[in-house]
Every structure is written in C-alpha cells, then in structure tokens.
C-alpha positions as CSV (number, residue, x, y, z in Angstrom):
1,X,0.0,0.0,0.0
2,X,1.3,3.7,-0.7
3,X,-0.3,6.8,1.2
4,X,1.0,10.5,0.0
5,X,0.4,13.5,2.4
6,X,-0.7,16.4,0.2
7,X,-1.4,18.7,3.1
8,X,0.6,20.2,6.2
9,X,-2.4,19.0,8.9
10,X,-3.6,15.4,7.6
11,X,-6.3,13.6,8.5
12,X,-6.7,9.9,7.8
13,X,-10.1,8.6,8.3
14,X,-11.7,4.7,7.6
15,X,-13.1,1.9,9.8
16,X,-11.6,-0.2,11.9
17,X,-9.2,-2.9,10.9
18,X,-8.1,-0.8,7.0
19,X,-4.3,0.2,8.7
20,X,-4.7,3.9,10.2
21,X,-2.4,2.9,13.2
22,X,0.1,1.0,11.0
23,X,0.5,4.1,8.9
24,X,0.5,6.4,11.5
25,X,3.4,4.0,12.9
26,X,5.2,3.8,9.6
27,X,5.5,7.9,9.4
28,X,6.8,8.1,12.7
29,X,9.7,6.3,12.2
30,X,10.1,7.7,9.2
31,X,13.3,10.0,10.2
32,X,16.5,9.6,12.3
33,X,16.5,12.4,14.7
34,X,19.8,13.4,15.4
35,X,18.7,16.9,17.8
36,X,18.4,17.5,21.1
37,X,14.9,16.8,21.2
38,X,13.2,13.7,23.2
39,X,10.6,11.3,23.0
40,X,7.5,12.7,25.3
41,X,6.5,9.1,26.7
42,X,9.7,6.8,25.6
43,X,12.8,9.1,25.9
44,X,15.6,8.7,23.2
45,X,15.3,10.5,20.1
46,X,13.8,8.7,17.6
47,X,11.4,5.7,17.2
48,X,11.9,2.4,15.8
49,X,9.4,-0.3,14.5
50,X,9.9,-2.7,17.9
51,X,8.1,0.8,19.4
52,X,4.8,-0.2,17.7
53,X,5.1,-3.8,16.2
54,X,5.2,-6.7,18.7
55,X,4.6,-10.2,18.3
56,X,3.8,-13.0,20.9
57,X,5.0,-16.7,20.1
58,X,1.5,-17.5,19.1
59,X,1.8,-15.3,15.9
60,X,3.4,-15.9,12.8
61,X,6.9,-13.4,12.9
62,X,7.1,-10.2,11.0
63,X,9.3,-11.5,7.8
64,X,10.5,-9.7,4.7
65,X,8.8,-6.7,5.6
66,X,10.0,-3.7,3.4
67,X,9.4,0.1,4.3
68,X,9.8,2.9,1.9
69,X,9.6,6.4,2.5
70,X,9.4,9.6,-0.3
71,X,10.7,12.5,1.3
72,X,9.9,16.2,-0.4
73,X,12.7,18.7,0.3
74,X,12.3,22.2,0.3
75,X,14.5,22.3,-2.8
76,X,11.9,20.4,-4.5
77,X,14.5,17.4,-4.4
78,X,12.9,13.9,-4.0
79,X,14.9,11.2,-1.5
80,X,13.6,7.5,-1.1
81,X,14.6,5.8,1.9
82,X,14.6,2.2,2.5
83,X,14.1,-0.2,6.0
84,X,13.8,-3.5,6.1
85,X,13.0,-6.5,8.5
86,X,14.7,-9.6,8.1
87,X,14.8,-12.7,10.4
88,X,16.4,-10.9,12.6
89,X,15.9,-6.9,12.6
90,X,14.8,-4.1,11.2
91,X,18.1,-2.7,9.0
92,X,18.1,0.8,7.3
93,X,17.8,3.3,10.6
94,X,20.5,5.2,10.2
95,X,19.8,6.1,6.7
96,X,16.7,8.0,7.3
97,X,17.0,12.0,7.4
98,X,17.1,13.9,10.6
99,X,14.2,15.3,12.3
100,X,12.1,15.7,15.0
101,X,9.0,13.3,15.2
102,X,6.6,12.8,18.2
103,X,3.6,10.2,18.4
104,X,0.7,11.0,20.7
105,X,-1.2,7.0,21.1
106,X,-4.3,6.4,23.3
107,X,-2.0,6.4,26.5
108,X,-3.1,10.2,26.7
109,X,-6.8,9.3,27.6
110,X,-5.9,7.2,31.0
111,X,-7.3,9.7,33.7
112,X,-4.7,10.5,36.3
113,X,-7.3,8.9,38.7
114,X,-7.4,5.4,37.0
115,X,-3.5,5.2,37.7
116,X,-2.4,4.2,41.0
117,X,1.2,5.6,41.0
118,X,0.2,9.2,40.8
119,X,-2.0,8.6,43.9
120,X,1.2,7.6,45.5
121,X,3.6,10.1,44.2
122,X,1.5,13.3,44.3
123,X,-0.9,12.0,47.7
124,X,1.8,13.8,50.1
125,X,3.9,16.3,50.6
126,X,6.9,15.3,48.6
127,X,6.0,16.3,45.5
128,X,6.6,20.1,44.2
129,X,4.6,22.6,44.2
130,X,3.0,23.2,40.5
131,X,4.5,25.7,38.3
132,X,2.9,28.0,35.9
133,X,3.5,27.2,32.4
134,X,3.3,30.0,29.9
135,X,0.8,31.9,28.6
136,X,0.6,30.0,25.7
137,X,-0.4,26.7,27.3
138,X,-3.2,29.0,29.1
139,X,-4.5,30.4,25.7
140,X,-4.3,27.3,23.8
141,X,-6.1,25.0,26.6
142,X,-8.8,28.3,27.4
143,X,-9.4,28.5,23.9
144,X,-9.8,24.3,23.0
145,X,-12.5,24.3,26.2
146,X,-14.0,27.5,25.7
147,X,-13.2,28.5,29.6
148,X,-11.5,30.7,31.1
149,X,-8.5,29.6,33.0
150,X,-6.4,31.6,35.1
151,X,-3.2,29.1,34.5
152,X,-2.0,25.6,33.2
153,X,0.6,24.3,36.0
154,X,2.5,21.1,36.0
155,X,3.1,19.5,39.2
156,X,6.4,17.0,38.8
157,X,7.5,14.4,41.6
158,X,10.1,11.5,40.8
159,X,9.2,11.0,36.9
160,X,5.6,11.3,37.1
161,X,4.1,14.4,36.4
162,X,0.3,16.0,37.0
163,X,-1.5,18.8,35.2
164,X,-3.2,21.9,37.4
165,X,-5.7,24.2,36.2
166,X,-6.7,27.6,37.9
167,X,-10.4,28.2,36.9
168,X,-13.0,30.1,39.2
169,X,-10.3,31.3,42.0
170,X,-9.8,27.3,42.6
171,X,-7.1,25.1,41.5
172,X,-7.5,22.0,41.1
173,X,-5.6,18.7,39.9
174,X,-5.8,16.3,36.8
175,X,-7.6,13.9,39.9
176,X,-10.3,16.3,39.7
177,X,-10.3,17.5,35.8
178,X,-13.1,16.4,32.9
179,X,-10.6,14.0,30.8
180,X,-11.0,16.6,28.3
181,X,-8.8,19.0,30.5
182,X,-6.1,16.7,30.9
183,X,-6.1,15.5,27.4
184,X,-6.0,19.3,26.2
185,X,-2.9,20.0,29.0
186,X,-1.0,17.3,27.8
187,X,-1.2,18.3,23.6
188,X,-0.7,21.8,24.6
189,X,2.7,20.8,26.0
190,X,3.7,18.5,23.4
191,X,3.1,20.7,20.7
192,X,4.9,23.7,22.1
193,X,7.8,21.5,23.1
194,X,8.2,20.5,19.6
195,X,11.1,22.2,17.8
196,X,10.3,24.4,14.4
197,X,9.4,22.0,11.5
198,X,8.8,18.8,13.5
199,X,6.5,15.9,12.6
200,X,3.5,15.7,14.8
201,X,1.7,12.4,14.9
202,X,-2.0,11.6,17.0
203,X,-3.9,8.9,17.2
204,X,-7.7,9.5,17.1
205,X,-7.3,13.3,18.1
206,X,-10.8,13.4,19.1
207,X,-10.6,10.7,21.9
208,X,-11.6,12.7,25.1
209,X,-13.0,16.0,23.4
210,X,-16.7,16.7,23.0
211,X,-17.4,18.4,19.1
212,X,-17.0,21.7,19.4
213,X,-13.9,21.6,21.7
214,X,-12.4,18.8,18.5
215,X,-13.2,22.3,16.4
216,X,-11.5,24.3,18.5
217,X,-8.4,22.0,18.7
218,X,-8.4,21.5,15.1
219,X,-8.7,25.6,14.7
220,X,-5.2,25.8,17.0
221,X,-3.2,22.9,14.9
222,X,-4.0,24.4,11.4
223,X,-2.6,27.9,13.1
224,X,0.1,26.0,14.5
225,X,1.1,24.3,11.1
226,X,2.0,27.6,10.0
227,X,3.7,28.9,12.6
228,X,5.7,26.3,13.7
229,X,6.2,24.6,10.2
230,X,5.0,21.6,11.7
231,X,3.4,18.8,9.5
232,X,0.5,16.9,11.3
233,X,-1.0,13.1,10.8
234,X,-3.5,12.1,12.7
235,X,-6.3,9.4,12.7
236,X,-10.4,10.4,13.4
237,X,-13.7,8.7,13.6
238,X,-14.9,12.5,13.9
239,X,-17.4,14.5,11.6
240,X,-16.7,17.4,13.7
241,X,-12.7,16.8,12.7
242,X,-12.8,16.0,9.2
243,X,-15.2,19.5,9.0
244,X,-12.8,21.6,10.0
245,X,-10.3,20.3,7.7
246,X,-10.1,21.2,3.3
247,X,-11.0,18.1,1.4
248,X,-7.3,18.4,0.5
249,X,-6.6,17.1,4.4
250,X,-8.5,14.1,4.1
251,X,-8.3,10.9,3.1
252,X,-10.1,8.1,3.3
253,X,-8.6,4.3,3.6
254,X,-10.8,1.3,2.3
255,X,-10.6,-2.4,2.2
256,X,-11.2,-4.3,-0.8
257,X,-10.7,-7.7,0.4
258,X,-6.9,-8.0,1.2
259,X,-6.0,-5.2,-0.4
260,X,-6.4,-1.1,1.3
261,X,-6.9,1.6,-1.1
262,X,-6.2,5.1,-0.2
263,X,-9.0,7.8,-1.5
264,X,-8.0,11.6,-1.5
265,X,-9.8,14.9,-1.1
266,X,-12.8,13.0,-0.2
267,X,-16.3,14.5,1.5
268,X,-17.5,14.6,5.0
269,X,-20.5,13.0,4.0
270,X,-18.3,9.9,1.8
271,X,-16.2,9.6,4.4
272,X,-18.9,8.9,7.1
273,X,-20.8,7.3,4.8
274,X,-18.2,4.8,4.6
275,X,-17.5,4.0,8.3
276,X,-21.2,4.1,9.2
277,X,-22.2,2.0,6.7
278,X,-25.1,4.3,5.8
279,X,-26.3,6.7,3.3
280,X,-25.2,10.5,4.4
281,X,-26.8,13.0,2.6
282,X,-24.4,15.7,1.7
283,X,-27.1,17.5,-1.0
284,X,-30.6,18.1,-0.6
285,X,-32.3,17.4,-4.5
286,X,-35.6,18.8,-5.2
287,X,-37.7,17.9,-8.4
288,X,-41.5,18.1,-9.7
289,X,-42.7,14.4,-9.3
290,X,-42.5,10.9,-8.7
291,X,-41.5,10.5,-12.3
292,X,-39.0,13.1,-12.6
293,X,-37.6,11.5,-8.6
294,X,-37.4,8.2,-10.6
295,X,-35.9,9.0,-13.7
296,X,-32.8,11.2,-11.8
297,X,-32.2,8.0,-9.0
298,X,-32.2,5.8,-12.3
299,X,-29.8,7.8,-14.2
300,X,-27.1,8.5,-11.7
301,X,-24.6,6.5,-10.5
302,X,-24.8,4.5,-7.2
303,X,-21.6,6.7,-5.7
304,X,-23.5,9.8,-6.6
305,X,-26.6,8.4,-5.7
306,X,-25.6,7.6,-2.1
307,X,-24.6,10.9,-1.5
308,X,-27.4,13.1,-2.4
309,X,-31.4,12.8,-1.2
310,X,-34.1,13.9,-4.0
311,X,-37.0,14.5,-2.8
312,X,-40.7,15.5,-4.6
313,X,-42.5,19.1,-3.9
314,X,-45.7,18.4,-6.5
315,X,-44.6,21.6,-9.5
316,X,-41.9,23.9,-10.4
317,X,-42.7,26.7,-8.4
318,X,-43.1,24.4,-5.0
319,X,-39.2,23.6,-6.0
320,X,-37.9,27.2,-5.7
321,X,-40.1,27.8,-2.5
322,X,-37.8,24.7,-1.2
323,X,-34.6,26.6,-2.5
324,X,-35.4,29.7,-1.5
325,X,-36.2,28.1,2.4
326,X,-32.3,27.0,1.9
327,X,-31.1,30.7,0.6
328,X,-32.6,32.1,3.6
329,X,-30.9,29.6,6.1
330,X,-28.0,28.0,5.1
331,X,-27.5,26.1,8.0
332,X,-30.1,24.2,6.0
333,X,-27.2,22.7,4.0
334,X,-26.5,22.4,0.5
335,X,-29.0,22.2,-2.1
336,X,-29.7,21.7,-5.6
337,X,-32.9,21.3,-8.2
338,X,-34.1,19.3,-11.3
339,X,-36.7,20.8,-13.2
340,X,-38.9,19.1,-15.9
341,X,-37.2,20.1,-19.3
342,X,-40.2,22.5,-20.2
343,X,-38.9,25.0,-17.6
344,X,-35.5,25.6,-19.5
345,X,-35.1,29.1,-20.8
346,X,-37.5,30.5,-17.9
347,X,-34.9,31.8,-15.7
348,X,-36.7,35.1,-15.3
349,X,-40.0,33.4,-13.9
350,X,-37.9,31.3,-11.7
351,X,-36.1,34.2,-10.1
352,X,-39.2,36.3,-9.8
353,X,-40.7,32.9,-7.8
354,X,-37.8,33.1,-6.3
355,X,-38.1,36.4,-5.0
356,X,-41.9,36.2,-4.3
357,X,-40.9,33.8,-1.8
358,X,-38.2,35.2,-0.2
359,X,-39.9,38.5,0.4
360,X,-37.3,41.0,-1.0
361,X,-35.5,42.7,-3.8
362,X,-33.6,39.9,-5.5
363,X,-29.4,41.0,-5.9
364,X,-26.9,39.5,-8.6
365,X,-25.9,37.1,-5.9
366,X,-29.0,35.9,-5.6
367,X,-29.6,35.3,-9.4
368,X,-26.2,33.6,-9.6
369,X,-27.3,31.3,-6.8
370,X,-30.3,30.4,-8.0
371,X,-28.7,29.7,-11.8
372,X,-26.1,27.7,-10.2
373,X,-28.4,25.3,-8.7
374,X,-30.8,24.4,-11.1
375,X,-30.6,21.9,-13.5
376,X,-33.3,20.4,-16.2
377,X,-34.3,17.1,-17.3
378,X,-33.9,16.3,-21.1
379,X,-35.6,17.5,-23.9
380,X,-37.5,20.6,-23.8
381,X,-40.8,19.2,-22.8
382,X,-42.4,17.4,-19.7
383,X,-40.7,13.8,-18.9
384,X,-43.9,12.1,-20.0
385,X,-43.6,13.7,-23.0
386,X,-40.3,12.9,-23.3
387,X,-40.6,9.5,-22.7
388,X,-43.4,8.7,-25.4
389,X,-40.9,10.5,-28.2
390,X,-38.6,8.1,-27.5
391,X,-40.8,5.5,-28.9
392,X,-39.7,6.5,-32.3
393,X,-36.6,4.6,-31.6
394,X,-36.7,1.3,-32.8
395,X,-33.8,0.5,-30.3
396,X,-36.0,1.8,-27.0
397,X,-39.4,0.3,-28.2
398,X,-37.3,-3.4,-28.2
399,X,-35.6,-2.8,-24.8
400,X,-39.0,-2.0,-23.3
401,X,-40.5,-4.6,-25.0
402,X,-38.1,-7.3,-23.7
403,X,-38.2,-5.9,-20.3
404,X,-42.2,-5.9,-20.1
405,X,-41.9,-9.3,-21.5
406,X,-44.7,-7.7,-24.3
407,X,-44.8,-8.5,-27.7
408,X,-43.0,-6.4,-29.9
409,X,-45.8,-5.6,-32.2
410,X,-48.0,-4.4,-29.7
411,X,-45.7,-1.9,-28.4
412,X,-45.4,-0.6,-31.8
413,X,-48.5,0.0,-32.2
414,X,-48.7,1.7,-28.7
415,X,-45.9,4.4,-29.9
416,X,-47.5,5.0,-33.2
417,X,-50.9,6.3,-31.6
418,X,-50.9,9.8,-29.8
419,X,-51.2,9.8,-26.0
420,X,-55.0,9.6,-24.6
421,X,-55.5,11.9,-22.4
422,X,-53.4,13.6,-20.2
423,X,-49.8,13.3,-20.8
424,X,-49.5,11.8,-17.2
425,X,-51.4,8.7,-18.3
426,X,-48.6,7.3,-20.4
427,X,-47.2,5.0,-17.7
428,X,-51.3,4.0,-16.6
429,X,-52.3,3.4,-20.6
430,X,-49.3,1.4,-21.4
431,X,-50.0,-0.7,-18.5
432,X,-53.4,-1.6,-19.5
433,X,-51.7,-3.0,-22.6
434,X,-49.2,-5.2,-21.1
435,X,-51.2,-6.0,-17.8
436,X,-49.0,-4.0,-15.1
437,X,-50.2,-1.3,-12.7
438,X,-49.3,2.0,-13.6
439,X,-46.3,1.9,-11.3
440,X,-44.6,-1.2,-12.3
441,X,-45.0,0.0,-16.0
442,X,-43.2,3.4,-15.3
443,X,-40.4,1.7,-13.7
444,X,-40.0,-0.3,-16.6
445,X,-40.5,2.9,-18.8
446,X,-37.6,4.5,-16.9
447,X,-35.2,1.8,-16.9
448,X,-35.8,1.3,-20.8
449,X,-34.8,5.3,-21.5
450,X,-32.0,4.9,-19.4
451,X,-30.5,2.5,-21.0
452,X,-31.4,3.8,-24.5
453,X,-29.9,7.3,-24.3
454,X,-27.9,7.1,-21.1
455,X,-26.1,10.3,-22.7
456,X,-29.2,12.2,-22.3
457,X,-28.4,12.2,-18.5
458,X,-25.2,13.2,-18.8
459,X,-25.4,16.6,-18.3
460,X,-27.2,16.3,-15.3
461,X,-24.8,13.6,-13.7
462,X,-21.8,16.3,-14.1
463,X,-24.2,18.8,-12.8
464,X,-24.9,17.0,-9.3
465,X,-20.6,16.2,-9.3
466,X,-19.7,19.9,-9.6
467,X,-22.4,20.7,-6.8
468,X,-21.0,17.8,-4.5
469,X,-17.4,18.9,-5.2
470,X,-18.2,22.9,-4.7
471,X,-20.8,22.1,-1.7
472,X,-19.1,19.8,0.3
C-alpha cells in the first residue's frame, strides 16, 4: 500500500481494521532524529518499529517486511529511503533523514485517577509545588475548552508528572479535571515543546474532546502548522474533525478484500458514509414528481446516488419555495434542483418565484445562486412527453419490450398512436396494454430510456458532481 500527504495537517479517516495505526506508525519512524529533542512518553530521540510492532509466540513473525519512505525537500529534491525487516531486525535506521518526530497513542486518555502511581507520588507532601507554564499553554487550553482559566501548572514528583488548572479562584488537579482538560494539557505541552518544523503524529485526536472543543483544537493545529512549520498526521472517527479540515486534508482508507486503497480529497458525507455503513446526505435534490424522482435516481450512478437525497414538492414553483427556504438559512445545508425540461429558458419566472418567496429585492448574488443550482431534465418538454418521443426509436421500443416481456408488435403500435388523455397517463395506458399497474409499467419505462440514451443524462450527472465537489 502507498499513502501520500498532500497537506501540512492530515487527516486519515476509515473503519476499523483498513491500517490507520500502521500508517501512523510507519510515518513516525520515518526519520532519524539526530537533535536534542526527546521522545514525550519513551525518551531517546527517535522511534523504531519494535516501538509499535510486537509479536507474541502464538503469531506468525514479522518476515520480509519492506518500508519505503518519499521525502519532499524544500528544494523540491525527492529522497527514497529504505528499512527493512529480516529474520532478525529491522536494518536501514540510520539512513533515514534527521528530524524531529513525536507520536501521541491512546496512552493520553488514562485519567490521572485510573493510575495508581500518581496517587502515591503526588498523595503527600513530597511532591513540588505546580509551576505556571506559559501563557501559551493557558490560551491554547482556554481556547480548545471555551473556559476561562487563570493558568495551566504542572506539578512534577520523581518521573511522574500531573496537570493543574486555575479556573473560578480554585485550582485543582488532573484527579479532579473532565478528561478533556487533561487530554487538552498534555497536547498543549507537546506541541509547544516540539522544535520548528517537526513531525506531529496523533492517534484518534478526538478521543476525550466533546465536538465543538475537536473544532476548537483542530482551529489551533492548522494555526500552528504555519507557525511552527509543523506537519500533522492524525487518525479520526470525527465528523466534527474531518469539518474543520479542506477536502485536501482528508483521506479516506478502504478495504477491498486484502488489499487497502487510499481515496484523497474525499467529502465529509463519503467519508462517514463509509464508516457508518449508511447513506449520508451531503445534498438536498428537489424535483417536480415521482416520475421526474425516478428518472434522476435511475440515471445517476450508485456513488452519486448515495450521496445526495431527492426529494418530490408536487410543480416547479413548490421547487424554488424549497430553495429559496435553503437561501434564507444556510444552516439548512447544501441544495440543488431538477426541473422538468419545459422549464428551460424561464430563468426570469424562476427568479421572480424566487423572490416572491423570499420577500425582498432579488441582488446579482442571488440570481447567480439560484442559476447555479438548477438543473433540467432532457428534452425541452415534460418527462412524460419525453418518454413517449422516444418511442420513435426502434432500439427503445425493443428494450421495453423485452423488459415488459410484451410482444413487440404491440408496443409498436402503442408508440405509433398519440397519447390519450393527459400526458401523465402514459405510464397507466401502457400498462393496461401489457397487464401491469401503472407503477410497475413506469419503472419499466424508466429503466428502458436509461439504458437507450444514457447520454441524455449526462449533463445532469456532471451537474450534481460539480455541486457535490463545490458544496461539500
């Protein structure tokens, strides 16, 4: 498998079990620091695979393992690096360039009261007293909560250390904090003890932090990426995480069997889409009717498909009520239209609906917005209508004909006769021929077109991927 990180803060996001931790292992030994900085939990200066890959005698050894590593220099220079494991050990260490690399596991998330030994080294008077750590550790920590604290102090005794918080004219210990706190205290001194242009790596950097505080944290890397020159890897399970990162920061992993394929610049809703094994809507679709509803879910592909939810309002002018409901809130989330291919070319009606509806003079933005998001149905005439012109192909009247298991001849004859009635009878007439209810027949109907002119949805298709891609 080959992962590339595209972006200083990356995010890598997929279920359990497709290799997050072993990549997140692999980058960090990925250099050979040779500074004076050290390990926050190990010591030493750099890690090694033994750090992260153990096996018991019941498992088969690691064997003919091979790790390679592109490195980007900032002289646009490209170095590949080599380690290996043979029977023995890992070979290639020193050969791997110099810098600074921390890896922040799950360890972080054991509350000082769940481990016995700071009970005994901090339950007396032998340890020292806390000392403030700099304002920076204060903002950071104030501003990841969204409290007020009057200072971040550190308490040390032996090697053990434990985090202090002032908040309220109280201070009180990590016994005592929200595992939030502590979690925050302890990234907020890693980070600053990093050196300029270090590797920062974090395993699922939302354990411990409720949403909003995950945005807030987020917010101070992607500051700190800049200022520090640090790059950032982390894991997440998080929608609030992968929301506050550019699609550019995010990729999703997925297993195919044996084999873990990496997919870039993916969506918030893809990506959770993915890991919860359910459809996530990332855009709201409004059309006229069932038949246009059926035609559009027909038409698009199933990855396109399980990402946006179209949904019926009855006509054309009940549509732009729906998007001009979204223009008013956003918060509503992203939204698009499908109009029957008789509206084309009536832009001005459309944005006079639209601003009937919305109950004020209409600006260029708004006109843009509303052009940007509404799309047509083929042919310039209503999809019933549509569908009976097709009947002029040979090619269409023999798919339908094989698919409602009808005679030929019949149908023929069905296409050559002008529609009865109302052109919203052509699914219940057609039926009465073949002996199907009007529904079954219009599924059939719609399946035939689509796979007679699947170009004619073509242009709808791309218009749904440019608003995913813009939207989300």
């Amino acid at each position: 498998m080959t992962i590339d990180f595209r972006y200083p803060l990356v995010v890598i996001a997929g279920k359990n079990g497709t290799g997050k931790s072993t990549l997140l292992a692999c980058a960090a030994c990925a250099y050979h620091n040779m500074g004076p900085y050290e390990l926050w939990i190990l010591g030493g200066k750099y890690f090694r695979f033994t750090d992260f890959f153990f096996t018991t005698p019941q498992e088969p050894p690691l064997l003919h393992v091979q790790v390679r590593w592109t490195y980007r220099l900032d002289d646009t220079t490209v170095d590949i690096r080599t380690v290996t494991k043979g029977p023995s050990r890992w070979r290639g260490y020193p050969n791997r360039p110099n810098r600074a690399v921390e890896f922040v596991g799950l360890l972080r998330t054991l509350h000082p009261s769940e481990l016995r030994i700071l009970r005994r080294y901090f339950g007396d008077d032998s340890a020292s007293q806390p000392v403030s750590l700099d304002i920076t550790h204060q903002t950071t920590v104030s501003h990841v909560m969204a409290r007020s604290y009057g200072a971040v102090r550190l308490g040390t005794s032996g090697r053990y250390s434990l985090h202090y918080l002032d908040a309220d004219d109280i201070c009180y210990s990590g016994f005592n904090m929200g595992s939030g706190e502590d979690v925050t205290c302890q990234l907020a001194r890693i980070v600053y003890r990093l050196p300029q242009g270090s590797l920062l790596i974090i395993e699922e950097i939302e354990v411990g932090l409720h949403p909003a505080a995950q945005r807030n944290l987020m917010s101070q890397l992607l500051d700190l990426c800049w200022e520090k020159r640090l790059q950032v890897i982390c894991s997440s399970h998080s929608q609030a995480i992968l929301e506050c990162v550019p699609a550019e920061a995010r990729v999703l992993l997925v297993r195919h069997g044996s084999t873990l394929q990496p997919r870039y610049e993916v969506s918030v809703g893809e990506t959770m889409s993915d890991m919860t094994m359910l459809p996530v809507s990332e855009l709201a679709v409004y059309v006229e009717d069932e038949l246009a509803r059926n035609l559009l879910l027909k038409a698009l592909p199933a990855n396109i498909r399980q990402r946006v939810r179209v949904t019926t309002c009855g006509s054309w002018e009940d549509v732009i009520r729906f998007l001009a409901t979204f223009r008013r809130d956003p918060a509503l989330g992203h939204v698009a239209a499908v109009l029957a291919g008789d509206r084309q070319g009536q832009d001005t009606e459309h944005i006079n609906t639209l601003r009937r509806y919305l109950s004020r003079d209409i600006t260029d933005d708004d006109r843009g917005w509303l052009i940007d998001r509404v799309h047509y149905l083929p042919g310039a005439v209503s999809p019933e209508t549509y569908l009976h012109a097709l009947g002029t192909d040979l090619t269409f009247r023999e798919i339908l004909a094989a698919e409602l298991n009808a005679d030929l001849g019949g149908i023929n004859e069905f296409f050559r006769s002008p529609l009865q009635g109302d052109s919203h009878s052509l699914a219940y007439n057609l039926g009465l021929r073949v002996g199907l209810d009007r529904d079954q027949t219009e599924a059939v109907l719609v399946a035939s077109a689509i796979r007679c002119k699947p170009g004619d949805f073509q242009s709808i298709i791309e218009f749904l991927q440019k608003r995913l891609a813009v939207e989300t």
